[in-house]
PDBQT receptor file of N, H, CA, C and O in Angstrom, charges set to zero:
ATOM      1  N   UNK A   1       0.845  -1.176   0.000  1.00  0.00    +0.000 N 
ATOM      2  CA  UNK A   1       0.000   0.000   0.000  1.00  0.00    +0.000 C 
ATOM      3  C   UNK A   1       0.892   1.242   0.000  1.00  0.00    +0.000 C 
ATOM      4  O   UNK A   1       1.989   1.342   0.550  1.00  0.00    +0.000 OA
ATOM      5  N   UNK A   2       0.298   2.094  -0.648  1.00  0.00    +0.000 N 
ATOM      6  H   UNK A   2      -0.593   2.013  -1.095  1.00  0.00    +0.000 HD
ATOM      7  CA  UNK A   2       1.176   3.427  -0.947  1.00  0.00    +0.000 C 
ATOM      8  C   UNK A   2       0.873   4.093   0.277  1.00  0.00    +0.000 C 
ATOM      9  O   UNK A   2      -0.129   3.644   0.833  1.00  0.00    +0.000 OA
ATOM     10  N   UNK A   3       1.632   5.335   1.046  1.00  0.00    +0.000 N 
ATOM     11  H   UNK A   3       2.446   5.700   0.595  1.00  0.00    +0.000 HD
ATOM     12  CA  UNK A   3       0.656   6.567   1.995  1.00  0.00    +0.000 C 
ATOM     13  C   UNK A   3       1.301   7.406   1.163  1.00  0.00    +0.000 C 
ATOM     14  O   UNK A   3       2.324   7.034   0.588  1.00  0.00    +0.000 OA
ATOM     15  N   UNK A   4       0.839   8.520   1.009  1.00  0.00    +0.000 N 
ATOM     16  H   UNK A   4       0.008   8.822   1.476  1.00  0.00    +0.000 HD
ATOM     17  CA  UNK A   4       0.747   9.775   0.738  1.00  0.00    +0.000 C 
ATOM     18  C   UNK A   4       1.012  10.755   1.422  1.00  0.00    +0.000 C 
ATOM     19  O   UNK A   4       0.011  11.337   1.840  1.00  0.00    +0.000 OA
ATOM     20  N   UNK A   5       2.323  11.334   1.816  1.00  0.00    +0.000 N 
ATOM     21  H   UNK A   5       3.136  10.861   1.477  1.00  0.00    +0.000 HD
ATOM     22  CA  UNK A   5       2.070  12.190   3.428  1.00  0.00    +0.000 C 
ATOM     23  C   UNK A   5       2.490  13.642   2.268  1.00  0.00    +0.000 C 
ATOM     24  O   UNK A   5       3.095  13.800   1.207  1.00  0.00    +0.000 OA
ATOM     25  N   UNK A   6       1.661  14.561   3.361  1.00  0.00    +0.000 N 
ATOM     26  H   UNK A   6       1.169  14.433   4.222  1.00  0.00    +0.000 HD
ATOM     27  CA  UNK A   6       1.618  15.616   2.819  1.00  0.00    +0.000 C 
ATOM     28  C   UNK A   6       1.991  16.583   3.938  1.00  0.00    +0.000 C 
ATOM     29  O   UNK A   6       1.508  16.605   5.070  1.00  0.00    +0.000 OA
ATOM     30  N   UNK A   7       3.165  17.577   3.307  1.00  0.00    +0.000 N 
ATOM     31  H   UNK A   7       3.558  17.560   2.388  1.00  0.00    +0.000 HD
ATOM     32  CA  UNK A   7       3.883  18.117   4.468  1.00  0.00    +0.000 C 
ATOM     33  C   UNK A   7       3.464  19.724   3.898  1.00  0.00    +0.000 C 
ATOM     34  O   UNK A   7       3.959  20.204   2.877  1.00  0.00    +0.000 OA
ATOM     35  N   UNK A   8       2.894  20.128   4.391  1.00  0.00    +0.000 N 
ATOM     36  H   UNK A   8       2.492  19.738   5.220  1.00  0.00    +0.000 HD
ATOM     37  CA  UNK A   8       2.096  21.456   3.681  1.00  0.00    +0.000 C 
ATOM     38  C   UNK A   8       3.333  22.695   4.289  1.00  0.00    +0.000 C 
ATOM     39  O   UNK A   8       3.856  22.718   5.403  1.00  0.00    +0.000 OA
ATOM     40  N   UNK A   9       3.526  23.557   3.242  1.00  0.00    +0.000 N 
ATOM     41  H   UNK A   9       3.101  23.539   2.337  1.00  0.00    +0.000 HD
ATOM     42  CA  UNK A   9       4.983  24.413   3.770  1.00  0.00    +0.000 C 
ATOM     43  C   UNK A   9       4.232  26.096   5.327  1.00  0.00    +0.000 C 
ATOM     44  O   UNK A   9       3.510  27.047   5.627  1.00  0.00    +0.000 OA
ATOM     45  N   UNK A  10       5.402  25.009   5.662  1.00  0.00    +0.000 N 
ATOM     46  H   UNK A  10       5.988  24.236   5.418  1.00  0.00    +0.000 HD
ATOM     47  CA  UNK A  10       5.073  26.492   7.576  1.00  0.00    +0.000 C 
ATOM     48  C   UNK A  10       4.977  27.644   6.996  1.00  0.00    +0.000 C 
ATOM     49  O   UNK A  10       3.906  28.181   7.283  1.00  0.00    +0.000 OA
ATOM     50  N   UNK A  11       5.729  28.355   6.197  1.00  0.00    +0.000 N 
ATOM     51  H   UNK A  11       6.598  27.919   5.964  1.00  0.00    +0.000 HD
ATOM     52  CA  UNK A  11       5.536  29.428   5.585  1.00  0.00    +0.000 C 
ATOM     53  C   UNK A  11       4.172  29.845   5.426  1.00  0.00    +0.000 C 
ATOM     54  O   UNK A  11       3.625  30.783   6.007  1.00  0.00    +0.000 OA
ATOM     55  N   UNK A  12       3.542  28.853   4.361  1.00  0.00    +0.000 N 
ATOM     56  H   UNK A  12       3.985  28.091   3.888  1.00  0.00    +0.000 HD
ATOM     57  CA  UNK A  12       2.086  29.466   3.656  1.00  0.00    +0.000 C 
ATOM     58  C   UNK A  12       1.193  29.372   5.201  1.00  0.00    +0.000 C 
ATOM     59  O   UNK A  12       0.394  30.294   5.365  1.00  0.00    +0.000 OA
ATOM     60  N   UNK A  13       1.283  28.306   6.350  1.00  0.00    +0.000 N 
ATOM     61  H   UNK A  13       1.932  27.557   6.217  1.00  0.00    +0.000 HD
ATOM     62  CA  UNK A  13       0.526  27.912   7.426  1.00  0.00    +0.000 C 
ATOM     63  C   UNK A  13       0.644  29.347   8.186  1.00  0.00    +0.000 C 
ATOM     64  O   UNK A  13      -0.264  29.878   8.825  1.00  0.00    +0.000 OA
ATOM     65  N   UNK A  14       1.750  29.784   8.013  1.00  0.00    +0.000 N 
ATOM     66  H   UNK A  14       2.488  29.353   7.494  1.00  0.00    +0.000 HD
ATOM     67  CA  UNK A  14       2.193  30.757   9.167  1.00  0.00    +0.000 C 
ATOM     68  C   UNK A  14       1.337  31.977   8.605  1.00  0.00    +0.000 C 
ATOM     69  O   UNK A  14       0.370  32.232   9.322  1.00  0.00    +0.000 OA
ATOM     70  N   UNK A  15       1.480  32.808   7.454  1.00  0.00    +0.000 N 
ATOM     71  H   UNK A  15       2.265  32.601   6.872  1.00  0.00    +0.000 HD
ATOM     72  CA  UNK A  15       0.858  33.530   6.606  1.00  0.00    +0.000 C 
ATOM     73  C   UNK A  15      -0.629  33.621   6.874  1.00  0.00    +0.000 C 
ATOM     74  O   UNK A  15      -1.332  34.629   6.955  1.00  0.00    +0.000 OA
ATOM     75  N   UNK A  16      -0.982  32.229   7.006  1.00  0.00    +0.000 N 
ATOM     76  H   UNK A  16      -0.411  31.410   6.940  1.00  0.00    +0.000 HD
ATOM     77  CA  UNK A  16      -2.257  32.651   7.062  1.00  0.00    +0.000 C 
ATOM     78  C   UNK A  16      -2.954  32.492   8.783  1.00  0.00    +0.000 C 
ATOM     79  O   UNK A  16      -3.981  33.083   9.116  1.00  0.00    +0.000 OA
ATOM     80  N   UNK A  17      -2.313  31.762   9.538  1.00  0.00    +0.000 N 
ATOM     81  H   UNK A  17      -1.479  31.282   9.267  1.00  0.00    +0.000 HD
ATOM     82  CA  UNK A  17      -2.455  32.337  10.736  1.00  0.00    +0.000 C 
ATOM     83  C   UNK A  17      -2.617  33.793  11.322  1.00  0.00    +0.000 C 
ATOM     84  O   UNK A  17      -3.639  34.279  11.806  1.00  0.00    +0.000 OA
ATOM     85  N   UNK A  18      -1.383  34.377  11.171  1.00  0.00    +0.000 N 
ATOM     86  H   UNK A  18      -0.552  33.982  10.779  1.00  0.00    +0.000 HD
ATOM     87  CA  UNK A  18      -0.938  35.577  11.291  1.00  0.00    +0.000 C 
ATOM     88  C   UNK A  18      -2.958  36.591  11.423  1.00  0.00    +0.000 C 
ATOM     89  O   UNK A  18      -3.939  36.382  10.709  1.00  0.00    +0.000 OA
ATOM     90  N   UNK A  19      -2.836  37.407  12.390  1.00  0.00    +0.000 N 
ATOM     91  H   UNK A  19      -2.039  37.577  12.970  1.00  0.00    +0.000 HD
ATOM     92  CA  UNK A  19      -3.623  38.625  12.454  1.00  0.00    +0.000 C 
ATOM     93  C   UNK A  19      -3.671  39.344  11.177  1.00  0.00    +0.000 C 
ATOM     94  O   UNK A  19      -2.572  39.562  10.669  1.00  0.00    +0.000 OA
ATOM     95  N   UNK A  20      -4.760  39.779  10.519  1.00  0.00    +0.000 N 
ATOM     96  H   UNK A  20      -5.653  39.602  10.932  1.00  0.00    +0.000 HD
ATOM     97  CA  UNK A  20      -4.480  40.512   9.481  1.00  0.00    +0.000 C 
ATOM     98  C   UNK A  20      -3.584  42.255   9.975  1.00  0.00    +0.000 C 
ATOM     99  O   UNK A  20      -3.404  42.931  10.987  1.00  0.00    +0.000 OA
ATOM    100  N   UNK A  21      -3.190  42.308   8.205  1.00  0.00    +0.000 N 
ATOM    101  H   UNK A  21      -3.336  41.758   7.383  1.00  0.00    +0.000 HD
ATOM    102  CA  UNK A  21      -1.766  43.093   8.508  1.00  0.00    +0.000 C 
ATOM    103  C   UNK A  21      -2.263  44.714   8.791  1.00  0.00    +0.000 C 
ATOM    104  O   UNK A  21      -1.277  45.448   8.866  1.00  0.00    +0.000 OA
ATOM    105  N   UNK A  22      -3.659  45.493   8.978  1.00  0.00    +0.000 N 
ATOM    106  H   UNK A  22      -4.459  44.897   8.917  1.00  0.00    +0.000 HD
ATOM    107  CA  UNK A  22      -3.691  46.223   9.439  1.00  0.00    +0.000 C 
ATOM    108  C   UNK A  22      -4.148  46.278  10.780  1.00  0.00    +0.000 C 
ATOM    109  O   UNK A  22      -4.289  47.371  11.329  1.00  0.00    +0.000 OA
ATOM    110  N   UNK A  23      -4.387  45.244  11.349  1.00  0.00    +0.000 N 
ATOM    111  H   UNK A  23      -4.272  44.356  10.904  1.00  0.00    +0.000 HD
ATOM    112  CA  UNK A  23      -4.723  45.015  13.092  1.00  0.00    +0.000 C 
ATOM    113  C   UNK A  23      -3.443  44.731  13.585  1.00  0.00    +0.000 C 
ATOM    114  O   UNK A  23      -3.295  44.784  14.806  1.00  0.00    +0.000 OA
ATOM    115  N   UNK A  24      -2.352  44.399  12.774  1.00  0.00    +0.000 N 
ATOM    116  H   UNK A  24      -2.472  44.356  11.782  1.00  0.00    +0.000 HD
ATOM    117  CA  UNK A  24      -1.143  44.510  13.390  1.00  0.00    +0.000 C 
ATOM    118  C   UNK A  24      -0.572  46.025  13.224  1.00  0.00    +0.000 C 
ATOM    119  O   UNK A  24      -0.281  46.767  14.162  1.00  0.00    +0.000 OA
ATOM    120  N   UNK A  25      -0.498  46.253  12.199  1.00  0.00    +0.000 N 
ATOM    121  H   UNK A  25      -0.735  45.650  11.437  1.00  0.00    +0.000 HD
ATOM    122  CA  UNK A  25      -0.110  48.068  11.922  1.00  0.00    +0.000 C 
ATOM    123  C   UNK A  25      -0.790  48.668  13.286  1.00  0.00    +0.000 C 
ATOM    124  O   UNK A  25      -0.133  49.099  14.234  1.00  0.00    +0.000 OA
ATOM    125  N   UNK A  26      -2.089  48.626  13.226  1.00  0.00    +0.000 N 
ATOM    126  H   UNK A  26      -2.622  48.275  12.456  1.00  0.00    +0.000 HD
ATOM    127  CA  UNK A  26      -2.394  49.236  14.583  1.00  0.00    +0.000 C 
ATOM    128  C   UNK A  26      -2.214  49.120  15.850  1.00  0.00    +0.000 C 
ATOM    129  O   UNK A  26      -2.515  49.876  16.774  1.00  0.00    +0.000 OA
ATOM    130  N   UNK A  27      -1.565  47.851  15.823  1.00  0.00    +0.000 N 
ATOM    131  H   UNK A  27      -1.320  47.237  15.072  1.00  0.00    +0.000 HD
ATOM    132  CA  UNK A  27      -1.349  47.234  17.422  1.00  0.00    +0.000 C 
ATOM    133  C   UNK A  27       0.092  47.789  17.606  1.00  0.00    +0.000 C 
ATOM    134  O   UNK A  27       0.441  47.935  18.777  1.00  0.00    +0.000 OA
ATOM    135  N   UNK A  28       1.017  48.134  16.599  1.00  0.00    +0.000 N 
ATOM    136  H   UNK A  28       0.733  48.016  15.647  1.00  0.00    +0.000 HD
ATOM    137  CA  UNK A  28       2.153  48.606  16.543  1.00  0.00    +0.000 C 
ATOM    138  C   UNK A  28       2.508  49.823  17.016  1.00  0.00    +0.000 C 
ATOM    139  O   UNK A  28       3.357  50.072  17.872  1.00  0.00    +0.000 OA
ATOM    140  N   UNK A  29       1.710  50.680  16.325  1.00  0.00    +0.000 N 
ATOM    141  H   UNK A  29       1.020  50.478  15.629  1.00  0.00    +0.000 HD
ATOM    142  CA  UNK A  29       1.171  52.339  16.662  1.00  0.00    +0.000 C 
ATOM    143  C   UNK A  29       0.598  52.299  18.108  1.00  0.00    +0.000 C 
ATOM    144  O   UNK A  29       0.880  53.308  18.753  1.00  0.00    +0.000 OA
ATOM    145  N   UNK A  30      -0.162  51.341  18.785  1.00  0.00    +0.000 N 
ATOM    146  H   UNK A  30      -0.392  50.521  18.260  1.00  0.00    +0.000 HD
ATOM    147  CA  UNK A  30      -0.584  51.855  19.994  1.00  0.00    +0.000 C 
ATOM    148  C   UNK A  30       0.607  51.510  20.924  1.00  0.00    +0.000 C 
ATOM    149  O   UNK A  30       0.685  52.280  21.881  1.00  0.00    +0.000 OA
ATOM    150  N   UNK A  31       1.435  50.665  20.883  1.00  0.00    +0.000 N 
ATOM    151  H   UNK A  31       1.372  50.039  20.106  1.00  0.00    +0.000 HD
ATOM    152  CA  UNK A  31       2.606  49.869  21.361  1.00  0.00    +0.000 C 
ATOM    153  C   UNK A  31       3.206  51.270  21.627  1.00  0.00    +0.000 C 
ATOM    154  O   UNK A  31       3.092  51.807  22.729  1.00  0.00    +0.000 OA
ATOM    155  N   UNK A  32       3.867  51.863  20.556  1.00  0.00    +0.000 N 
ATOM    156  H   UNK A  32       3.959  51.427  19.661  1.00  0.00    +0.000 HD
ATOM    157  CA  UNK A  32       4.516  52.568  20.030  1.00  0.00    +0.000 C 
ATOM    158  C   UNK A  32       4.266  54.153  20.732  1.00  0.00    +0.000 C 
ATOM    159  O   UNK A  32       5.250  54.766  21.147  1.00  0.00    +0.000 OA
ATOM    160  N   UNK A  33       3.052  54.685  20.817  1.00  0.00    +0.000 N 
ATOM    161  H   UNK A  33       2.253  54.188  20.480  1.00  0.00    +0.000 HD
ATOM    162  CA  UNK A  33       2.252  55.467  21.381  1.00  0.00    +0.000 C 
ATOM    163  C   UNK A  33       2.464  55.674  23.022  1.00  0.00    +0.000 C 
ATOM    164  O   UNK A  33       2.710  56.561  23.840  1.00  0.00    +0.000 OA
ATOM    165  N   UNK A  34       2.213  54.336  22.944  1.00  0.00    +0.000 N 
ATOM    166  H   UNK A  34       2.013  53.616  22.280  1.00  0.00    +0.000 HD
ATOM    167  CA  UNK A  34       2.188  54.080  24.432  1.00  0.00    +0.000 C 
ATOM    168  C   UNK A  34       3.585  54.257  25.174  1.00  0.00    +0.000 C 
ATOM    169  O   UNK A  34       3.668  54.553  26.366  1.00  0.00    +0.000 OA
ATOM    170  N   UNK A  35       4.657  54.046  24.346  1.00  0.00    +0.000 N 
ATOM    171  H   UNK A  35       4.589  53.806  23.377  1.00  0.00    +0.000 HD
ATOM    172  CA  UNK A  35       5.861  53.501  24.822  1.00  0.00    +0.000 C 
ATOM    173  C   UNK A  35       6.765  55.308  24.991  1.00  0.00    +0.000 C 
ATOM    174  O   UNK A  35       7.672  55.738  25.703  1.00  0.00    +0.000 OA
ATOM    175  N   UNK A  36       5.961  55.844  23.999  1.00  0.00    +0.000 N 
ATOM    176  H   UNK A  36       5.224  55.495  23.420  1.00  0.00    +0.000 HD
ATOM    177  CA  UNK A  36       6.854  57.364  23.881  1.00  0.00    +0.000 C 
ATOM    178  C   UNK A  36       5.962  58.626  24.617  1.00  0.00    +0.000 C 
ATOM    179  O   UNK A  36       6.263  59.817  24.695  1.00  0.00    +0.000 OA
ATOM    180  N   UNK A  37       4.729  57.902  25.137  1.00  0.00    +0.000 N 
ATOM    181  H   UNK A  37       4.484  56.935  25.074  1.00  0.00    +0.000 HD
ATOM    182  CA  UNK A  37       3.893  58.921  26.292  1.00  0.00    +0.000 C 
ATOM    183  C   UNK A  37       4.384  58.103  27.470  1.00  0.00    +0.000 C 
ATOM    184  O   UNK A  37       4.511  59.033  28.267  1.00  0.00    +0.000 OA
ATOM    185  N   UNK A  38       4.733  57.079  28.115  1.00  0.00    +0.000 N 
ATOM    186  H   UNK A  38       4.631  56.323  27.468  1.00  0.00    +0.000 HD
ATOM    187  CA  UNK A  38       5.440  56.653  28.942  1.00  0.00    +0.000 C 
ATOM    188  C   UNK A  38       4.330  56.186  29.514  1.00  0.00    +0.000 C 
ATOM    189  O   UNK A  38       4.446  56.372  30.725  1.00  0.00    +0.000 OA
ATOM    190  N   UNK A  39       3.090  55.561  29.208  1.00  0.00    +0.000 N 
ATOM    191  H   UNK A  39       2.996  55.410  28.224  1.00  0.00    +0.000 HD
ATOM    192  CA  UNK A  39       2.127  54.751  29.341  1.00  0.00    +0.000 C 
ATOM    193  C   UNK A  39       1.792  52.966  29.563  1.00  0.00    +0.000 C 
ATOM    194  O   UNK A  39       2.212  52.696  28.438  1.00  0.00    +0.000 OA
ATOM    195  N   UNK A  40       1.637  52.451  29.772  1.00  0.00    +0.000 N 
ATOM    196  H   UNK A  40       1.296  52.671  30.686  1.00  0.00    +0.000 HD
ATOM    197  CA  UNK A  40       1.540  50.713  29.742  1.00  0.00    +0.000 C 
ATOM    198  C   UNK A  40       0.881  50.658  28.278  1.00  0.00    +0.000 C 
ATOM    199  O   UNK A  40      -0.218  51.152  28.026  1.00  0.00    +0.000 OA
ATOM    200  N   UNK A  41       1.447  50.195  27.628  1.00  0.00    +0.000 N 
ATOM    201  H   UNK A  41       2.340  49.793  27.833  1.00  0.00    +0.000 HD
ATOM    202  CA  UNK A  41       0.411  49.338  26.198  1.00  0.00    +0.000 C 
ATOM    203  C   UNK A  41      -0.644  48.881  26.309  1.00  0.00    +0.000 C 
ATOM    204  O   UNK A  41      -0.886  48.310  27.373  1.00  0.00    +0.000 OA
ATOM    205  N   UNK A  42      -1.484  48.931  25.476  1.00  0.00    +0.000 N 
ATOM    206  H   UNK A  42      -1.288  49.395  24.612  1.00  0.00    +0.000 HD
ATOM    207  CA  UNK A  42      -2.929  48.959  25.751  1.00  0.00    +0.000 C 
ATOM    208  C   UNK A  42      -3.306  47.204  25.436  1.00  0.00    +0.000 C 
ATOM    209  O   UNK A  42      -2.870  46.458  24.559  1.00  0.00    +0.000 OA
ATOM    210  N   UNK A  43      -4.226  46.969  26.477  1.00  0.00    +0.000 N 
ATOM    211  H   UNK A  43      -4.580  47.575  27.189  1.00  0.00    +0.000 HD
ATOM    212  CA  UNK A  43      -4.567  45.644  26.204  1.00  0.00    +0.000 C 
ATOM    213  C   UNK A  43      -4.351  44.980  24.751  1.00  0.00    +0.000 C 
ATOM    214  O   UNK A  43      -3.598  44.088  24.360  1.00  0.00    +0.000 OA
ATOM    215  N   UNK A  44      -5.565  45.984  23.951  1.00  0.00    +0.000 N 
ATOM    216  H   UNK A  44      -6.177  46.708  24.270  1.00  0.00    +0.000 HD
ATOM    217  CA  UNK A  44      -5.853  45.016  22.321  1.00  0.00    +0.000 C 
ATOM    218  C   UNK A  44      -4.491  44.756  21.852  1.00  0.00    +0.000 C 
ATOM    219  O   UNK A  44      -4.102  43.681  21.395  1.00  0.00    +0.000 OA
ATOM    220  N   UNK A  45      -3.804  45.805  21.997  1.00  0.00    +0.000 N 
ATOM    221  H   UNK A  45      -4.120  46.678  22.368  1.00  0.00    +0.000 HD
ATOM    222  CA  UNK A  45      -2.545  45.620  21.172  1.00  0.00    +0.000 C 
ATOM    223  C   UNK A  45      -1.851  44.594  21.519  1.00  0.00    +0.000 C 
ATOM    224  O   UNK A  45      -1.466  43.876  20.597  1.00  0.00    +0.000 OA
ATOM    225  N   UNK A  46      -1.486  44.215  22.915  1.00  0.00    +0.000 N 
ATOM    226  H   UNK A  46      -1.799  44.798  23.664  1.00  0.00    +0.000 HD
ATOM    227  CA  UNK A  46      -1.266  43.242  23.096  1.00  0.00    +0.000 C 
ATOM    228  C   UNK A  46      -1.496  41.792  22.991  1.00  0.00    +0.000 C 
ATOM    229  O   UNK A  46      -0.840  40.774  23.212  1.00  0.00    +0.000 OA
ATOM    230  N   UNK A  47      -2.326  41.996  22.697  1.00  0.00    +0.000 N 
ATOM    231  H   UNK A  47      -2.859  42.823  22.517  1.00  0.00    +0.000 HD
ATOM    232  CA  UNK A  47      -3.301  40.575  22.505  1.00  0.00    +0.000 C 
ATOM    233  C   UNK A  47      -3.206  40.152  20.920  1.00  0.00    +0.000 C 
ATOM    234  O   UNK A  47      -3.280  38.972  20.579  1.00  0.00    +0.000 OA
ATOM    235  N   UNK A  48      -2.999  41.444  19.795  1.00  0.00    +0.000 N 
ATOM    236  H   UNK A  48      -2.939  42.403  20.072  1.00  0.00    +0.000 HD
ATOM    237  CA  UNK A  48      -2.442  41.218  18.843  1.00  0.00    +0.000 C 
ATOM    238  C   UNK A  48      -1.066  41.005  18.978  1.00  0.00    +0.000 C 
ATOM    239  O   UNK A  48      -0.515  40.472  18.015  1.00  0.00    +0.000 OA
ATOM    240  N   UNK A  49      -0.562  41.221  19.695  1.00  0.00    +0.000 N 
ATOM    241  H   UNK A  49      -1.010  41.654  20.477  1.00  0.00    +0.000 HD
ATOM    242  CA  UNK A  49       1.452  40.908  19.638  1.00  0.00    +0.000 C 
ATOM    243  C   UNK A  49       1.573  39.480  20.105  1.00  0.00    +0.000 C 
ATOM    244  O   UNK A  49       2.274  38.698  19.463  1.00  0.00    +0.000 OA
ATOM    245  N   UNK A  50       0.724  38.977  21.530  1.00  0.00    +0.000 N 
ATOM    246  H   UNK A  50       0.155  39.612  22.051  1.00  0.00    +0.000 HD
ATOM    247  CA  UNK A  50       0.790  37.521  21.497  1.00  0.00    +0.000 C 
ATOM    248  C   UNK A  50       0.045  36.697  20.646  1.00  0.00    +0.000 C 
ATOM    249  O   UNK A  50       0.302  35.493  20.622  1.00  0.00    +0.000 OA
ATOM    250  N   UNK A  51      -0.932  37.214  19.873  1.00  0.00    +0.000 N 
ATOM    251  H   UNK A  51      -1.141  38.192  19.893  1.00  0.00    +0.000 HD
ATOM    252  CA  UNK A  51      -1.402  36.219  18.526  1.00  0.00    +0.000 C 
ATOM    253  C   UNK A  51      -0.333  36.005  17.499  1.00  0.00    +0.000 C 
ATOM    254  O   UNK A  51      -0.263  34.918  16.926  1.00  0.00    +0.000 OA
ATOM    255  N   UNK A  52       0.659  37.157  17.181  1.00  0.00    +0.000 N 
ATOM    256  H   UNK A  52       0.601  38.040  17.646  1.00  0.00    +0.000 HD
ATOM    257  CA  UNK A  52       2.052  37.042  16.461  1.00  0.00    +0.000 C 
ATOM    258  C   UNK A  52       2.636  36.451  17.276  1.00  0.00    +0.000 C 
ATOM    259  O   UNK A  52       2.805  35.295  16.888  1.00  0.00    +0.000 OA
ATOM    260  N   UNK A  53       3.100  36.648  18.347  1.00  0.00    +0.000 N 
ATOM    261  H   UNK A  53       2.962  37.587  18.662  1.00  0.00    +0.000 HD
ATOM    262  CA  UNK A  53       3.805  35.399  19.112  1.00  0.00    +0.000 C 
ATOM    263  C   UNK A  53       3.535  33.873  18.788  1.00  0.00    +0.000 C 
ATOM    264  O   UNK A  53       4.258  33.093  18.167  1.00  0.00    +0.000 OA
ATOM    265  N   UNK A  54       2.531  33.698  19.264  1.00  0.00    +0.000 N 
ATOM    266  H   UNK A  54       1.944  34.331  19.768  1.00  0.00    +0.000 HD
ATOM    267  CA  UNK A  54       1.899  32.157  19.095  1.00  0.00    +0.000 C 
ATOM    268  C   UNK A  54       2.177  31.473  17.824  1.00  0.00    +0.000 C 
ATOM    269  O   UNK A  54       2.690  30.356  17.761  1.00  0.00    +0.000 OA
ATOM    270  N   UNK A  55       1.778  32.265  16.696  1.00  0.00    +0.000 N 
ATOM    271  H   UNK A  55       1.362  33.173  16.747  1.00  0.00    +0.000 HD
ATOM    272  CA  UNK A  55       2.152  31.699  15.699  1.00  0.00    +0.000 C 
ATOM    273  C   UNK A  55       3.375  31.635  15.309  1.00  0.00    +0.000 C 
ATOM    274  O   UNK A  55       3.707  30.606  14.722  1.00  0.00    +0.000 OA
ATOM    275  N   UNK A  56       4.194  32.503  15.480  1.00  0.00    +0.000 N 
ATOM    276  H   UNK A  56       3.924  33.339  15.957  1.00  0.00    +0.000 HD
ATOM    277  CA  UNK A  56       5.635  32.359  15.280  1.00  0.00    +0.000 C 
ATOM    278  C   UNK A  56       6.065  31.000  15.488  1.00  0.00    +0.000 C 
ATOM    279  O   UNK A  56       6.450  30.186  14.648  1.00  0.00    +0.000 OA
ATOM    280  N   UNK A  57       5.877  30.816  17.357  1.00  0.00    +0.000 N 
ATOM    281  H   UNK A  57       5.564  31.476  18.040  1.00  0.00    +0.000 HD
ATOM    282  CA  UNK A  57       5.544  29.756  18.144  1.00  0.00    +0.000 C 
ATOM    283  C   UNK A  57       5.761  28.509  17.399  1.00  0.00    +0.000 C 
ATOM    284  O   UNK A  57       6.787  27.863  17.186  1.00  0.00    +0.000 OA
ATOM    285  N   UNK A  58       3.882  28.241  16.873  1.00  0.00    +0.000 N 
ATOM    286  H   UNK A  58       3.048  28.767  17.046  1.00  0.00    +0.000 HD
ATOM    287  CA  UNK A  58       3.205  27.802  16.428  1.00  0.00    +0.000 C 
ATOM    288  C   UNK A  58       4.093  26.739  14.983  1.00  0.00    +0.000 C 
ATOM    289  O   UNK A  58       4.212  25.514  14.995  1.00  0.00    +0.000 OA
ATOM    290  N   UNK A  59       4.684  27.882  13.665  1.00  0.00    +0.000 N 
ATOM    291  H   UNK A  59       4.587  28.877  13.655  1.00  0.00    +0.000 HD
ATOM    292  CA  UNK A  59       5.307  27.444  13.198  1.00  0.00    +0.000 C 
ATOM    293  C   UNK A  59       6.766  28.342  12.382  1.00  0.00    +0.000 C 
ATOM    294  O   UNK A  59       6.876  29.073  11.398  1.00  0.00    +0.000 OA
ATOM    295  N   UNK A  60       7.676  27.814  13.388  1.00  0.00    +0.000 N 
ATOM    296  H   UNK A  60       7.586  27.220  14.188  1.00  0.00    +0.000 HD
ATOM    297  CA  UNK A  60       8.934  28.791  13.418  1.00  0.00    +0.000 C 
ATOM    298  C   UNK A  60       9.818  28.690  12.099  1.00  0.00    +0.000 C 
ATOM    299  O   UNK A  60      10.051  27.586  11.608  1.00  0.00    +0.000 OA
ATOM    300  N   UNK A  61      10.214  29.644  11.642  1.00  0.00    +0.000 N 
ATOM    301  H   UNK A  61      10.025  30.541  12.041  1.00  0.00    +0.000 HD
ATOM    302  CA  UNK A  61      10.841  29.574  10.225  1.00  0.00    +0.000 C 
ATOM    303  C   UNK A  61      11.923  28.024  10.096  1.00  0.00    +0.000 C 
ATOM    304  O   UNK A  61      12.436  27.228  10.883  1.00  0.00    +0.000 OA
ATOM    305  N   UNK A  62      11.867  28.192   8.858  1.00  0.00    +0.000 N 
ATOM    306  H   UNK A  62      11.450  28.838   8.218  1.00  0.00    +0.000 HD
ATOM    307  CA  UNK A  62      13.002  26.854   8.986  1.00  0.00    +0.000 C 
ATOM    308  C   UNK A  62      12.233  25.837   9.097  1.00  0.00    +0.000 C 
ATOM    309  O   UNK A  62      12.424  24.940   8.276  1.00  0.00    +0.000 OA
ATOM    310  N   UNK A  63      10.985  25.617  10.264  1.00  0.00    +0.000 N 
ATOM    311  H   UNK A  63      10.829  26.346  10.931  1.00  0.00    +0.000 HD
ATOM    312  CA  UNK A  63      10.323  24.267  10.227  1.00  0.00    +0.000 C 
ATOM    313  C   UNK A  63      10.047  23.357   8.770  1.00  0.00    +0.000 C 
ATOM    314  O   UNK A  63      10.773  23.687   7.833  1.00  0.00    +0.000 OA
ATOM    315  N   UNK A  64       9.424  22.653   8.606  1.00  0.00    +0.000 N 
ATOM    316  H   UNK A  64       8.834  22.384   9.367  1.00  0.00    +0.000 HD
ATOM    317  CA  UNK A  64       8.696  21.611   7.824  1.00  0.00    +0.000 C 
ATOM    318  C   UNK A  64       8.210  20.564   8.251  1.00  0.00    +0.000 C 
ATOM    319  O   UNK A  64       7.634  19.793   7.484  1.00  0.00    +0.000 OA
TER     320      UNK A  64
């Protein structure tokens, strides 16, 4: 019997995990905002930086 394994590339997996790229732009700017009024970073943003985390995580360059 044949198997068939199919190793689908981390790259395209990671890509599409990822937060879309203007909820990250914005999570950047409030980061950013926050960091040069001498403020704590604001929740959402954060929560977008550990969704980029995770996936990084999730599937780290180089994998397959």
């Amino acid at each position: 019997m044949t198997r068939i394994r199919h190793n689908p590339d981390a790259g395209l997996l990671r890509a599409r995990a990822y937060p879309e790229t203007g909820e990250q732009i914005d999570a950047i700017w409030k980061i950013l905002n926050a960091l040069i009024d001498g403020k704590p970073a604001p929740t959402d943003a954060l929560k977008v930086r550990d969704a980029v985390q995770a996936v990084k995580d999730k599937f780290p360059k180089g994998a397959k």
